[in-house]
C-alpha atoms as a printed R data frame, in Angstrom:
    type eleno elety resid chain resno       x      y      z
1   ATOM     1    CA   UNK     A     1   0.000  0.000  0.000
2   ATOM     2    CA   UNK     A     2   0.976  3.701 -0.978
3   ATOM     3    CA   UNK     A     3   0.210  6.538  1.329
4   ATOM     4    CA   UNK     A     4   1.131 10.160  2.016
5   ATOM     5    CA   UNK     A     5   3.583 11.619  4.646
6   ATOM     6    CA   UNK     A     6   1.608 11.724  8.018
7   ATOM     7    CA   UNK     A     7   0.596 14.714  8.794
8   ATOM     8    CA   UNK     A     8   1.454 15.660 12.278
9   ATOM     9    CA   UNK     A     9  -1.336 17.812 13.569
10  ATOM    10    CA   UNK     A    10  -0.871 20.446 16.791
11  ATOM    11    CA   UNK     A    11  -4.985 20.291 17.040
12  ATOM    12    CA   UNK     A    12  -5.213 19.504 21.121
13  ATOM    13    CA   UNK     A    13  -8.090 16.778 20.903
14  ATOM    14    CA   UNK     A    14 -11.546 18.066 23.081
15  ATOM    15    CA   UNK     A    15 -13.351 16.423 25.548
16  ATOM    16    CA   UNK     A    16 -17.294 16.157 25.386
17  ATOM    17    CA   UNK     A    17 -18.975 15.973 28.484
18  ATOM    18    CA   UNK     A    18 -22.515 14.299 27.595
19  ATOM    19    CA   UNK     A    19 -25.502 16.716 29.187
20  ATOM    20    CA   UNK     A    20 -26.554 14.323 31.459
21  ATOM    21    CA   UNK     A    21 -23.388 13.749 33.380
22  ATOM    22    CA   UNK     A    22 -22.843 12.970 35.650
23  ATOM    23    CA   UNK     A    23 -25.251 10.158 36.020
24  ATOM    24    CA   UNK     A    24 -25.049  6.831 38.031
25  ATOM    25    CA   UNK     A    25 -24.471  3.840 36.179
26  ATOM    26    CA   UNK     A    26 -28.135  2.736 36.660
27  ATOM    27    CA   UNK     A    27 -29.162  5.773 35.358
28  ATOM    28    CA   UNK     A    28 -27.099  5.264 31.935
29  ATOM    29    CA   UNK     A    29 -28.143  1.686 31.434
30  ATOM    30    CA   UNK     A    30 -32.081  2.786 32.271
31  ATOM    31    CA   UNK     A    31 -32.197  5.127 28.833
32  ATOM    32    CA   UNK     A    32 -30.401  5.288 25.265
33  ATOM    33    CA   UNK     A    33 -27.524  7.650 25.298
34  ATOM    34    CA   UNK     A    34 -27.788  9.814 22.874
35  ATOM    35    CA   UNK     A    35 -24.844 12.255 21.247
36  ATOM    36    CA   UNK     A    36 -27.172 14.489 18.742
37  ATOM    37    CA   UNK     A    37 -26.049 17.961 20.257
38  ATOM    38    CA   UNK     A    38 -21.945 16.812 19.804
39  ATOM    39    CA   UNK     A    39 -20.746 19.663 17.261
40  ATOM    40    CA   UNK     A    40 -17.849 19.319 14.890
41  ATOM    41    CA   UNK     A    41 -15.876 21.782 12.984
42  ATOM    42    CA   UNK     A    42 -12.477 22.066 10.826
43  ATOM    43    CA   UNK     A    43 -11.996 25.600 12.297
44  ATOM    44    CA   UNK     A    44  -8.799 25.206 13.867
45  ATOM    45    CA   UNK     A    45  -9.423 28.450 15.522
46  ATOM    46    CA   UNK     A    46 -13.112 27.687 17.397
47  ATOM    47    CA   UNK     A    47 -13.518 28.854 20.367
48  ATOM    48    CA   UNK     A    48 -17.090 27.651 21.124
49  ATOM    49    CA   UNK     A    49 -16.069 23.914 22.830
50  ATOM    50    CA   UNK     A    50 -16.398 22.078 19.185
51  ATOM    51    CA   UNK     A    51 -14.770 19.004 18.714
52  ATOM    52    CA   UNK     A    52 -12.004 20.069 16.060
53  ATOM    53    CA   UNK     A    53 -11.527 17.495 13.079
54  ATOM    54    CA   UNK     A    54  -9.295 17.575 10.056
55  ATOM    55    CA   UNK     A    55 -10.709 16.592  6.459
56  ATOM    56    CA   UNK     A    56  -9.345 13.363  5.212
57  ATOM    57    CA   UNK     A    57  -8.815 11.873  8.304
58  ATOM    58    CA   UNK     A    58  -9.778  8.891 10.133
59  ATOM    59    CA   UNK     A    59 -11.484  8.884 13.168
60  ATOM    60    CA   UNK     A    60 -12.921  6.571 15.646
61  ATOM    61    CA   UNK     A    61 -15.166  8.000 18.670
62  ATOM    62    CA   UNK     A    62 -14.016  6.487 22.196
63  ATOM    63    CA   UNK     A    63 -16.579  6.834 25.103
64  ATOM    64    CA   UNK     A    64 -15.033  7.323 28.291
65  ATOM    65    CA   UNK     A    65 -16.733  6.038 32.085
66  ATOM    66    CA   UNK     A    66 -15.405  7.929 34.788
67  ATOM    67    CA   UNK     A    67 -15.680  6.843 38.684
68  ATOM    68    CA   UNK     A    68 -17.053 10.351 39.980
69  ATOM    69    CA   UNK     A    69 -15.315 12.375 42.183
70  ATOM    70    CA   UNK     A    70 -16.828 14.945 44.090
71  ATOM    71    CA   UNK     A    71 -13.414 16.745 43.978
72  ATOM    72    CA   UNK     A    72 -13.562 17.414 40.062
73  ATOM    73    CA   UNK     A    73 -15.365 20.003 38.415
74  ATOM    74    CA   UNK     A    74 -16.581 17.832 35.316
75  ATOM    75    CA   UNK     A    75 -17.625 21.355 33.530
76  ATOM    76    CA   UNK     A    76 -13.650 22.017 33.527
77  ATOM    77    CA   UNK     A    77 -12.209 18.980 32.632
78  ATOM    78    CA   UNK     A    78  -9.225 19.090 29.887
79  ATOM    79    CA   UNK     A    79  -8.015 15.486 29.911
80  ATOM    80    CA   UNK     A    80  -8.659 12.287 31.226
81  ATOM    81    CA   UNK     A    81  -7.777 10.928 34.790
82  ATOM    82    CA   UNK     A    82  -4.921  8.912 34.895
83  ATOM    83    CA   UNK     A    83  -7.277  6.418 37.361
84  ATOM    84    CA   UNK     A    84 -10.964  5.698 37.620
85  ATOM    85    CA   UNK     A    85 -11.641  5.563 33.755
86  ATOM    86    CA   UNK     A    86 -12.174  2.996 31.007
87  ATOM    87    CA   UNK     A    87 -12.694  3.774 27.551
88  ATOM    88    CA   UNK     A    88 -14.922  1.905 25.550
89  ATOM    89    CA   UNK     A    89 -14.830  2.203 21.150
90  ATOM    90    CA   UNK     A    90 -16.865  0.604 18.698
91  ATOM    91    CA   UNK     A    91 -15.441 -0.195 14.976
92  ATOM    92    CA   UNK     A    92 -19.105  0.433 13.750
93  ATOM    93    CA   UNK     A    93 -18.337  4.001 14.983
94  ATOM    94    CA   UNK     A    94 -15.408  4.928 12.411
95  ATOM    95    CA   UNK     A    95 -15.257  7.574  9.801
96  ATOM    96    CA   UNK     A    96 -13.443  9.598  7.501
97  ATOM    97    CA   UNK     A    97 -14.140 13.467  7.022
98  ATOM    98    CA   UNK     A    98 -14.322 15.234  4.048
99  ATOM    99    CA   UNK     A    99 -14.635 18.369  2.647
100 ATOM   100    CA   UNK     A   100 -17.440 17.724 -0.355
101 ATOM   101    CA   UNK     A   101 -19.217 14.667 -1.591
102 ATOM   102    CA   UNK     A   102 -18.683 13.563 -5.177
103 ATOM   103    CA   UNK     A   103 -22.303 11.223 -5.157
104 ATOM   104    CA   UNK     A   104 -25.303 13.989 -5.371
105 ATOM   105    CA   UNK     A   105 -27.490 11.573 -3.269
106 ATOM   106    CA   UNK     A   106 -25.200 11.363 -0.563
107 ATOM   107    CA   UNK     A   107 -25.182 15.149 -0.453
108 ATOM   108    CA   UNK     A   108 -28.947 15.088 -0.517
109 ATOM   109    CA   UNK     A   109 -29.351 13.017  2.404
110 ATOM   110    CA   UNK     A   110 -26.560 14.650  4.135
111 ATOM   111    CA   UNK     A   111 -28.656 18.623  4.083
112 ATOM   112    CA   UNK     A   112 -31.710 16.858  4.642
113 ATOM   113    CA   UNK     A   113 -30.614 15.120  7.786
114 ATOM   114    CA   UNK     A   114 -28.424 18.208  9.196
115 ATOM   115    CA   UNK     A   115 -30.705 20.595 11.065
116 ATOM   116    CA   UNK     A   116 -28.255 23.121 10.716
117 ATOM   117    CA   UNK     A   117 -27.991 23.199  6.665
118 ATOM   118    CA   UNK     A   118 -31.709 25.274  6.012
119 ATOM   119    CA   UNK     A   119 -29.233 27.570  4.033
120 ATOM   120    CA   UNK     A   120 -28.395 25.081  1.637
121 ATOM   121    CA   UNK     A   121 -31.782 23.485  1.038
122 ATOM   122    CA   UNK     A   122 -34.560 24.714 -2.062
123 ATOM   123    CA   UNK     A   123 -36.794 27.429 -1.020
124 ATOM   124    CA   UNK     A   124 -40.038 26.010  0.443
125 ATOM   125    CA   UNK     A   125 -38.304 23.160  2.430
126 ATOM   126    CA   UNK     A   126 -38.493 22.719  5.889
């Protein structure tokens, strides 16, 4: 297989904190967690808590359970514990980003499904 150099990126990787957290264990396994308000961006310079991601990369979504502690404001966290955490992924998770889709229907689906894309959709829609 042929590839390109790697491309070393500076980006410091984000931490989302799900809304409901924290939540006991009970709680989590009681309802479907969902991730629907997560936002991403390729704006290198965000400032407003996106998750940062570069086109034409791979990436696979971890989910981290931490033991709470009463000690740690979870609305400041950085980075992980070096204790109390396991990490759970999911191949079924994994994708690449891009920057425009070459199939029309994918790009259909894609502004239909993305509450955020009204700009982009024909006058009259919804």
């Amino acid at each position: 297989m042929i590839a390109g150099n790697t491309d070393h990126s500076c980006i410091t990787p984000r931490v989302y904190i799900h809304p409901d957290s924290p939540c006991s264990g009970e709680t989590w396994m009681r309802q479907i967690i969902s991730f629907d308000r997560v936002k991403l961006t390729n704006n290198e310079m965000d400032d407003k808590g996106h998750i940062i991601l570069q086109s034409m990369h791979k990436y696979k979504p971890r989910v981290h359970v931490m033991k709470q502690d009463s000690r740690v404001d979870m609305s400041r966290i950085q980075s992980l514990p070096a204790e109390g955490v396991k990490t759970f992924s999911f191949k079924e998770t994994e994708f690449t980003t891009v920057t425009a889709y070459q199939n029309q229907q994918i790009t259909k689906l894609k502004i239909d499904r993305n509450p955020f894309a009204k700009g982009f959709r024909d006058p009259g829609r919804s």
